[in-house]
C-alpha positions as a Python dict, from the first residue, in 0.01 Angstrom:
ca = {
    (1, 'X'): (0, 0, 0),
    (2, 'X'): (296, -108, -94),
    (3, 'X'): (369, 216, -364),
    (4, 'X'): (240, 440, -80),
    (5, 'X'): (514, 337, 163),
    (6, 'X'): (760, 359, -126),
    (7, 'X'): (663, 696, -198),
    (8, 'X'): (627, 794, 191),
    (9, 'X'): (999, 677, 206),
    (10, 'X'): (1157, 881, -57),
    (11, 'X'): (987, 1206, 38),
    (12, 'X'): (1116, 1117, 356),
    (13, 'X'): (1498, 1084, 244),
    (14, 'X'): (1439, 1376, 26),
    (15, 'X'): (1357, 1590, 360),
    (16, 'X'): (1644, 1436, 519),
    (17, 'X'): (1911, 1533, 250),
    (18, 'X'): (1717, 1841, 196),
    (19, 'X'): (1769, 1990, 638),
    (20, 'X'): (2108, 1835, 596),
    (21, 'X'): (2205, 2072, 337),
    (22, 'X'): (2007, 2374, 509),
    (23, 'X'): (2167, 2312, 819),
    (24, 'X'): (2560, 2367, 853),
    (25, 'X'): (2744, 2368, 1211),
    (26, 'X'): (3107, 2564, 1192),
    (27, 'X'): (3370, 2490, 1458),
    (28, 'X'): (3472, 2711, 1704),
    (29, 'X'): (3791, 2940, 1527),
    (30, 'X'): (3636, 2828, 1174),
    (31, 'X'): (3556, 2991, 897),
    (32, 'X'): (3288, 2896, 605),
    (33, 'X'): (3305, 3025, 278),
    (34, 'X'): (2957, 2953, 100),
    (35, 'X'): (2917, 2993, -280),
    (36, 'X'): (2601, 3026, -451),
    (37, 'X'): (2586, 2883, -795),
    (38, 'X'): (2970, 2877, -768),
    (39, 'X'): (3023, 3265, -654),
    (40, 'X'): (3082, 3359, -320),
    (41, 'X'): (2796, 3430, -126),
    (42, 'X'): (2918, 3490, 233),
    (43, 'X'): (3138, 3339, 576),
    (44, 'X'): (2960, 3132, 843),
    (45, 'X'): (3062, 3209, 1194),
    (46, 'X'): (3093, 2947, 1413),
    (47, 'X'): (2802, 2769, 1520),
    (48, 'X'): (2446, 2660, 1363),
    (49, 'X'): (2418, 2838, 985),
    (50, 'X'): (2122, 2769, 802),
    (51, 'X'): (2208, 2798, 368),
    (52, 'X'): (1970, 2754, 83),
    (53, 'X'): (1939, 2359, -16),
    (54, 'X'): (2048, 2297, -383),
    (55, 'X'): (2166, 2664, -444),
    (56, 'X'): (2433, 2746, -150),
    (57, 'X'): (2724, 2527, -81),
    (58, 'X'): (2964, 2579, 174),
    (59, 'X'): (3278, 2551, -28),
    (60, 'X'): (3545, 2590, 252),
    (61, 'X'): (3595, 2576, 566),
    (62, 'X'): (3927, 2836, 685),
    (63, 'X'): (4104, 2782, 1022),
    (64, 'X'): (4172, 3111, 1177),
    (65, 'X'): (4345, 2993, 1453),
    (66, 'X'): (4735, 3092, 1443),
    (67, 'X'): (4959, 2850, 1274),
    (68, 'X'): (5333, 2711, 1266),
    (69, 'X'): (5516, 2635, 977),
    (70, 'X'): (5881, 2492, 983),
    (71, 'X'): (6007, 2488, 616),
    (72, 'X'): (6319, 2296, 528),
    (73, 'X'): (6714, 2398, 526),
    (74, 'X'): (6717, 2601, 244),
    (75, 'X'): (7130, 2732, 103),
    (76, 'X'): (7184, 3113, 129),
    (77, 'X'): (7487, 3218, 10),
    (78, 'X'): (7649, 3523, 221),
    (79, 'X'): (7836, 3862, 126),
    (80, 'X'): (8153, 3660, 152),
    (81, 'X'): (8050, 3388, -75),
    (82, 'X'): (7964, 3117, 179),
    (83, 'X'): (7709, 2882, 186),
    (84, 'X'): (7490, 2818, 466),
    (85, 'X'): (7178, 2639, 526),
    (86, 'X'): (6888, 2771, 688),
    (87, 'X'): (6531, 2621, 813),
    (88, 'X'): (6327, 2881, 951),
    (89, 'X'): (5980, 2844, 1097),
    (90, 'X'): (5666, 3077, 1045),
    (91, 'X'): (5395, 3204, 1315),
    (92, 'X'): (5109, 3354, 1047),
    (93, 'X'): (4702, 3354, 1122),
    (94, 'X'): (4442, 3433, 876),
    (95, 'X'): (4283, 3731, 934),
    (96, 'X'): (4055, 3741, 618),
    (97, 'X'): (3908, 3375, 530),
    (98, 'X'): (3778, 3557, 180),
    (99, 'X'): (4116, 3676, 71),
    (100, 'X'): (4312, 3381, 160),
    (101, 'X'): (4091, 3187, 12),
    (102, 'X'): (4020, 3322, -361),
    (103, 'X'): (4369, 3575, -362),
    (104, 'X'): (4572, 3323, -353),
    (105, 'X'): (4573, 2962, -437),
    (106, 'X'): (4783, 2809, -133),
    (107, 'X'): (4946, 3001, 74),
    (108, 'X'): (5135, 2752, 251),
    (109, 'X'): (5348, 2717, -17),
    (110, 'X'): (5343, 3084, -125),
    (111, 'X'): (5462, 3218, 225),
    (112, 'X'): (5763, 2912, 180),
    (113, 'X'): (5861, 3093, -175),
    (114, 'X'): (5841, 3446, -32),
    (115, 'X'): (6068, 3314, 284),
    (116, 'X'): (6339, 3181, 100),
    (117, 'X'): (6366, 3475, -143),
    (118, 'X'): (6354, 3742, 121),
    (119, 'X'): (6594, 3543, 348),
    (120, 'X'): (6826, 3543, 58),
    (121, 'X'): (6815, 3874, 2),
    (122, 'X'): (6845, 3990, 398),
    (123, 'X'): (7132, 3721, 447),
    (124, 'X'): (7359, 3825, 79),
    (125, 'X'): (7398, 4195, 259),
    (126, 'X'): (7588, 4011, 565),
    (127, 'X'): (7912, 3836, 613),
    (128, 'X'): (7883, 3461, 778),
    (129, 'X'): (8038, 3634, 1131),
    (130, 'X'): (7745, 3871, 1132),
    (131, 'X'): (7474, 3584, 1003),
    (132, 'X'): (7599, 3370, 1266),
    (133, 'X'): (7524, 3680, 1578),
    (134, 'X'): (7272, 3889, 1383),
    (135, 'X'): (6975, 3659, 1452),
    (136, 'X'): (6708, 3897, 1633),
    (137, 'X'): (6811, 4129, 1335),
    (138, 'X'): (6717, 3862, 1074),
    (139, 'X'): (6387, 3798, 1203),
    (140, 'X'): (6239, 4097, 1244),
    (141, 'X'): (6357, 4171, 839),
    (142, 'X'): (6195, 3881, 756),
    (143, 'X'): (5918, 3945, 942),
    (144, 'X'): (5862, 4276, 809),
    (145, 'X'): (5874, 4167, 452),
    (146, 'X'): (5635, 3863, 518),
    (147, 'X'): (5413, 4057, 672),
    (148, 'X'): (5371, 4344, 380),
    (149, 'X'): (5322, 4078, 122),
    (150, 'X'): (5095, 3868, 293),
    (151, 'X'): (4868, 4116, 385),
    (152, 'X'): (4682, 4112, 88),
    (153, 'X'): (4593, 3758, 124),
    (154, 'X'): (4440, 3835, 415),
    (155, 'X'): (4716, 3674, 614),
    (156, 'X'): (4948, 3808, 924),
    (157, 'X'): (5278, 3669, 1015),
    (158, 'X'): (5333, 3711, 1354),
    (159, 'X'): (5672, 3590, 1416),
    (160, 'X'): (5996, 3458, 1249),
    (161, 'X'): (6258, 3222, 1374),
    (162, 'X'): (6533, 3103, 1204),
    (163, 'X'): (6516, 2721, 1345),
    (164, 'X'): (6980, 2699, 1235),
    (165, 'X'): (7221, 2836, 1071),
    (166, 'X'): (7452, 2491, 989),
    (167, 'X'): (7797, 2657, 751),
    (168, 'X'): (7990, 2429, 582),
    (169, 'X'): (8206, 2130, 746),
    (170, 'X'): (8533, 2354, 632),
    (171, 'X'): (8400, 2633, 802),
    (172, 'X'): (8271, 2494, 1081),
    (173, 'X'): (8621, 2321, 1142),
    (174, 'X'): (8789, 2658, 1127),
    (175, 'X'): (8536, 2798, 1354),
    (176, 'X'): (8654, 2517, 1603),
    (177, 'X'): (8986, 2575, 1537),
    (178, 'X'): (8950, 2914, 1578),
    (179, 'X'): (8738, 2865, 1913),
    (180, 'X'): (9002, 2624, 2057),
    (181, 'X'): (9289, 2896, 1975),
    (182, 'X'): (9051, 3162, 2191),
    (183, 'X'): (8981, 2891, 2475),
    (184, 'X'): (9408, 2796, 2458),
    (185, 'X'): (9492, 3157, 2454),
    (186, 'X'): (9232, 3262, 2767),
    (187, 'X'): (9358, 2945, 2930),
    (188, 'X'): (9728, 3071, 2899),
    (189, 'X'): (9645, 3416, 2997),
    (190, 'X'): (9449, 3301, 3310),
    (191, 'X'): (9764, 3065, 3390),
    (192, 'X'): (10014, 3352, 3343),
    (193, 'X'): (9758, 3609, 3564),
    (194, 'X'): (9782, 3294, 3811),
    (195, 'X'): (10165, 3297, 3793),
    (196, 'X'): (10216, 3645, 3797),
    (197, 'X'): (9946, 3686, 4107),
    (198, 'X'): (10151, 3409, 4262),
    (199, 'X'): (10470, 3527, 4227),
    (200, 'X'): (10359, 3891, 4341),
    (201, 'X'): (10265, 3695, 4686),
    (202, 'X'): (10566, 3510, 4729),
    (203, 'X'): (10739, 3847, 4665),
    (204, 'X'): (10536, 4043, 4936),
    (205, 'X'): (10595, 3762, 5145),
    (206, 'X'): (10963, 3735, 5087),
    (207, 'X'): (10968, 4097, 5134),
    (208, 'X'): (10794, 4108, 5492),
    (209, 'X'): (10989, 3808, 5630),
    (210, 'X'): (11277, 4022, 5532),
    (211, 'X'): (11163, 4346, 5637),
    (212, 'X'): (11082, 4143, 5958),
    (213, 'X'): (11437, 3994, 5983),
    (214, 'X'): (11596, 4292, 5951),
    (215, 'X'): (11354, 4499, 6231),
    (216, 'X'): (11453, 4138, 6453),
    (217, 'X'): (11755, 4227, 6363),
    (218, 'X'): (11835, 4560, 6453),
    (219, 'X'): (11645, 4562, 6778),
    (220, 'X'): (11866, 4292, 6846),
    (221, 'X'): (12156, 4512, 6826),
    (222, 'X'): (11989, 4752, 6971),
    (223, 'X'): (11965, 4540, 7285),
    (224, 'X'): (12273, 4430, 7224),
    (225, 'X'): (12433, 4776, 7226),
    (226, 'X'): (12233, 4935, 7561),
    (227, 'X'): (12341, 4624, 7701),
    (228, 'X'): (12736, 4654, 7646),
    (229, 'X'): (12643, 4992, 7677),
    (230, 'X'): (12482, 4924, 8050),
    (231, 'X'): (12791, 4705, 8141),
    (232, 'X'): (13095, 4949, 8036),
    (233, 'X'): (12906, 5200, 8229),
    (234, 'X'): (12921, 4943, 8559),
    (235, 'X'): (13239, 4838, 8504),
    (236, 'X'): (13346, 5189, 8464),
    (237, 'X'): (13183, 5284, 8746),
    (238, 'X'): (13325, 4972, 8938),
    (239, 'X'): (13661, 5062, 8797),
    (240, 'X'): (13607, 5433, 8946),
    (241, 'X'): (13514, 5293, 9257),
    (242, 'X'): (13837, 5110, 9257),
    (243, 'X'): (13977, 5389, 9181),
    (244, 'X'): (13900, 5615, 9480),
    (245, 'X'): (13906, 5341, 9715),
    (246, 'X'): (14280, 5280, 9598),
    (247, 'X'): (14327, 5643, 9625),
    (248, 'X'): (14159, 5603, 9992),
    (249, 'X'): (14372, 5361, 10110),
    (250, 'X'): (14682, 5591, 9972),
    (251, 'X'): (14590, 5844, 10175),
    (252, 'X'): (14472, 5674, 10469),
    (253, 'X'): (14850, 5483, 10495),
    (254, 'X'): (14988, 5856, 10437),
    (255, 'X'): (15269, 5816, 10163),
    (256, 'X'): (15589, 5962, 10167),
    (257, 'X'): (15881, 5954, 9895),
    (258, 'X'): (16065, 5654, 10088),
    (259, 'X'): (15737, 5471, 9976),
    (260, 'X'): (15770, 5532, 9663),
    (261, 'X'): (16152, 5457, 9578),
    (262, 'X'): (16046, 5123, 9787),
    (263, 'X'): (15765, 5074, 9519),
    (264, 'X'): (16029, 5143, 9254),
    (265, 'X'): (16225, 4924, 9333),
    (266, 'X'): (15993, 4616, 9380),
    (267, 'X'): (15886, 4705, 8994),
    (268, 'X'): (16237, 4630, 8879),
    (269, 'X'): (16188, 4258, 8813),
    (270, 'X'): (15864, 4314, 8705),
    (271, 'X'): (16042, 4514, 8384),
    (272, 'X'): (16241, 4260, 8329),
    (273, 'X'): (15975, 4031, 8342),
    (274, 'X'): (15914, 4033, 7956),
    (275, 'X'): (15897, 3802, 7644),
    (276, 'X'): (16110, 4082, 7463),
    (277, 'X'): (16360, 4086, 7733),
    (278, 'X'): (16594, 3838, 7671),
    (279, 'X'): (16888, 3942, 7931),
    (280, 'X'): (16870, 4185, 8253),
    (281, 'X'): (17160, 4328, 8412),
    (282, 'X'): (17146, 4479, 8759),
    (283, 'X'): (17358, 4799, 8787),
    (284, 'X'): (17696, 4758, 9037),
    (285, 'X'): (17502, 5074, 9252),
    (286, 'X'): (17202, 4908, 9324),
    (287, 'X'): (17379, 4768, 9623),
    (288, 'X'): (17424, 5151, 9744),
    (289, 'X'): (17038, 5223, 9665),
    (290, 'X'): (16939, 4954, 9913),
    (291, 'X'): (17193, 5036, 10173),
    (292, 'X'): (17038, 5443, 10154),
    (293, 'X'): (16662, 5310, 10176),
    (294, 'X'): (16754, 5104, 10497),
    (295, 'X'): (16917, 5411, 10659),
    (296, 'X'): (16592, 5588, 10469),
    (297, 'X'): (16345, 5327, 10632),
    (298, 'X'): (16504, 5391, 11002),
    (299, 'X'): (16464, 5708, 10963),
    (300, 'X'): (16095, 5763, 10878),
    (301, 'X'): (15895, 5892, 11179),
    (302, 'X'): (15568, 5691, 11297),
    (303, 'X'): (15271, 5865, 11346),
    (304, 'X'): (15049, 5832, 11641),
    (305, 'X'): (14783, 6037, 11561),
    (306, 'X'): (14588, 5769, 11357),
    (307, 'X'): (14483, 5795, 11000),
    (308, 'X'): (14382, 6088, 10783),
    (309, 'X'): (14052, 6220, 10748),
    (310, 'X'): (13851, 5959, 10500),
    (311, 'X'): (13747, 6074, 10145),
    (312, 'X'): (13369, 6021, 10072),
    (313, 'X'): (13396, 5779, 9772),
    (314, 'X'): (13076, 5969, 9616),
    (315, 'X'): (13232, 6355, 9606),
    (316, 'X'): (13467, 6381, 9294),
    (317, 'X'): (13861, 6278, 9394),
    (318, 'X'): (13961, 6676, 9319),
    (319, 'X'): (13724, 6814, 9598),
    (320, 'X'): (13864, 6700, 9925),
    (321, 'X'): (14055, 6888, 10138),
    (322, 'X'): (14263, 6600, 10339),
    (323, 'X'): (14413, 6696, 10700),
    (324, 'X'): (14730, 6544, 10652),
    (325, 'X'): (15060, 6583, 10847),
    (326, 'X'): (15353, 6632, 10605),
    (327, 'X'): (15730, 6629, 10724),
    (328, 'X'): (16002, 6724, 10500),
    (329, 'X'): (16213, 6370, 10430),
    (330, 'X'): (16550, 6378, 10577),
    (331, 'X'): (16852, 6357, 10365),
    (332, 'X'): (16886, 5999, 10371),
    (333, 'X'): (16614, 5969, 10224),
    (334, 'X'): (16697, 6192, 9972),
    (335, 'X'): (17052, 6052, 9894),
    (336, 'X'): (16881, 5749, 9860),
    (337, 'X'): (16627, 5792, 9600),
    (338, 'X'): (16898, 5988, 9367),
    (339, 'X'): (17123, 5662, 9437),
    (340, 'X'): (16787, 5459, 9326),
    (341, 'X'): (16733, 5693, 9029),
    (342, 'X'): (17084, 5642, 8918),
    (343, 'X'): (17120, 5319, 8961),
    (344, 'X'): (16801, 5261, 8732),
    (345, 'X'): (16932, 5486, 8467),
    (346, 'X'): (17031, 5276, 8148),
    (347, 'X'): (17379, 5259, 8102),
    (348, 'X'): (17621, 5443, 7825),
    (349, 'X'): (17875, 5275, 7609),
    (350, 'X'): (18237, 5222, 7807),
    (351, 'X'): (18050, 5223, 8169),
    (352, 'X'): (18169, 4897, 8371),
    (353, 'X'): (17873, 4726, 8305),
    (354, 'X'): (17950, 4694, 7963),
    (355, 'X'): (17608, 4708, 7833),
    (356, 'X'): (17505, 4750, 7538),
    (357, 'X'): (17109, 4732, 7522),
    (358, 'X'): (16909, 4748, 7855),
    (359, 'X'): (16566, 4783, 7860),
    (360, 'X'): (16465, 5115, 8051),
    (361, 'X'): (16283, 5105, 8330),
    (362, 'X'): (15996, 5383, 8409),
    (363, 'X'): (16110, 5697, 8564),
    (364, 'X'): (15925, 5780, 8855),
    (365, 'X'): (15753, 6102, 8893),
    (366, 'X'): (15952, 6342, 9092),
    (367, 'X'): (15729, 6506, 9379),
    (368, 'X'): (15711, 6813, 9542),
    (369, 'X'): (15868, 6863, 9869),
    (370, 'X'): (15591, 6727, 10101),
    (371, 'X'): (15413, 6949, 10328),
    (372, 'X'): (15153, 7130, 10511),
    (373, 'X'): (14966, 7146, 10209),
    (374, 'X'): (14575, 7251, 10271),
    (375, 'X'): (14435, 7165, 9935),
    (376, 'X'): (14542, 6858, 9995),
    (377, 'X'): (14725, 6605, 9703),
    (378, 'X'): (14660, 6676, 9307),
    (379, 'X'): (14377, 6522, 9167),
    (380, 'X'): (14578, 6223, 9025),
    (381, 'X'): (14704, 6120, 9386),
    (382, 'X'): (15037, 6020, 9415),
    (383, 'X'): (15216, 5819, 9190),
    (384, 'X'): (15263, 5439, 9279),
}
């Protein structure tokens, strides 16, 4: 009994190792490469495979799912003889377990090799300026070239990033520099734009508070002017109005010429009345002046038929025709105003007097014999 169980117990661990190596499960997105007798035989899919015990052997199992690979900073040198480092990182898949798995030994490492050599070569035909802003450029290269190589090995790169692009500490000093400078210089240029755009306001505003001043200004004077020009026309006007009813009163208190040699004479001290006249001498005949005006004054007729016809202040001084008695003065009258006349007239060298400088009065206008006169008195009206 007790051989029989020993025996019943190895058969049955023979059956056991025996189904265990007939039966092989795959992962899902695996790959098995089975070998008979050490030569490749064929690929398990995924799932429950079923091999021949003792002469298959599943040899590998492939992941076909897409990978990532981030290699190290590797130094490129560029077209102007600068060193950089460079990491870059690798999106690949196997697409053929068989190839990648007897065509090439690892291709891990063999995709590293072939990035560093074709990233040298891409990266010598550029200057650091162009490295530095030619990324999307690099990649796809690099891609490219990965992707022709690797194809026999039954591998497909799907993508390429370069991971940095570190120059060296001198360089990257002068790039700061050099970026400081640019930021300096923009800042200056946006100040001065500032400054200028300020200065541009101020101007415009200067210049409409002026052009404002002077429009203030000149409607100022404007005002100004109508309004001096508004009161010279009233005063002229009251002045005119004066005038005519001056001239009105003349010919309502009917003058004659013994009015006006008395009128002459009451402007004698007013002639002399003067900061330039320093001495006034009355003529010796003034005495027989006065004595004619009396007899002149005794003489002169009074009228009884009231005053003259009124002038309308509104019609023009030169259209109205005045009703007016004249008489012819009497000879009194006339010897008088001659005496007056002469009398007033400034006085020669070796005359009694004596004088040598007298200021001359005004000569009064001589009038017409007055009359019946219809027109009635010149426009100027008598003189006073």
């Amino acid at each position: 009994m007790g051989a029989l169980t020993i025996i019943v117990a190895v058969i049955a661990v023979l059956a056991i190792a025996t189904l265990a190596m007939t039966i092989k499960i795959v992962p899902q997105a695996r790959a098995g490469i089975v070998e008979r007798f050490g030569k490749y035989q064929r690929t398990l899919n995924p799932g429950l495979n079923i091999i021949t015990p003792f002469i298959d052997k599943m040899r590998y199992l492939i992941d076909v799912r897409e990978q990532v690979v981030s290699f190290p900073p590797q130094p490129v040198i560029t077209e102007d003889n600068l060193v950089v480092s460079i990491d870059t990182v690798i999106y690949f898949q196997v697409t053929d377990p068989t190839a990648a798995t007897y065509r090439i030994a690892n291709y891990i490492q063999a995709i590293e090799q072939l990035t560093m050599t074709t990233l040298r070569n891409i990266i010598g035909g550029m200057t650091l300026e162009r490295t530095l802003t030619s990324r999307d450029q690099i990649n796809t290269a690099l891609r490219g070239e990965l992707d022709g190589a690797t194809g026999q090995w039954g591998i497909r790169v799907n993508r390429v990033e370069l991971k940095g692009i570190d120059p060296p500490p001198s360089i990257k000093d002068s790039m700061e520099k050099q970026m400081r400078a640019d930021r300096d210089k923009r800042a200056a240029i946006l100040t001065a734009e500032g400054q200028r755009q300020s200065a541009i306001l101020s101007a415009e505003g200067e210049k409409q508070s002026q052009i404002l001043s002077a429009e203030g200004a000149r409607e100022a004077q404007i005002l100004r002017a109508q309004a001096e020009r508004e009161s010279q026309i009233l005063r002229a006007q009251g002045e005119g109005q004066a005038i005519q009813t001056v001239f009105q009163a003349i010919h309502d208190g009917r003058p004659d010429q013994s009015l006006l040699a008395y009128q002459y004479l009451q402007m004698l001290p007013k002639i002399a009345d003067g900061e330039a006249n320093k001495m006034f001498f009355i003529p010796s005949e003034i005495g027989d002046a006065l004595k004619g005006l009396g007899q002149a004054v005794g003489s002169i007729p009074v009228h009884t038929d009231g005053p003259a016809k009124r002038v309308d202040i509104e019609t023009p001084p030169s259209t109205p025709e005045l009703t007016t008695d004249r008489r012819e003065p009497s000879d009194a009258v006339k010897e008088a105003l001659k005496a007056a006349e002469e009398a007033a007239a400034p006085a020669g060298p070796g005359t009694s007097g004596g004088i040598d400088t007298l200021t001359e009065p005004a000569q009064p206008t001589e009038q017409p014999p007055a009359g019946d006169d219809p027109q009635g008195p010149p426009p100027g009206g008598p003189t006073a």
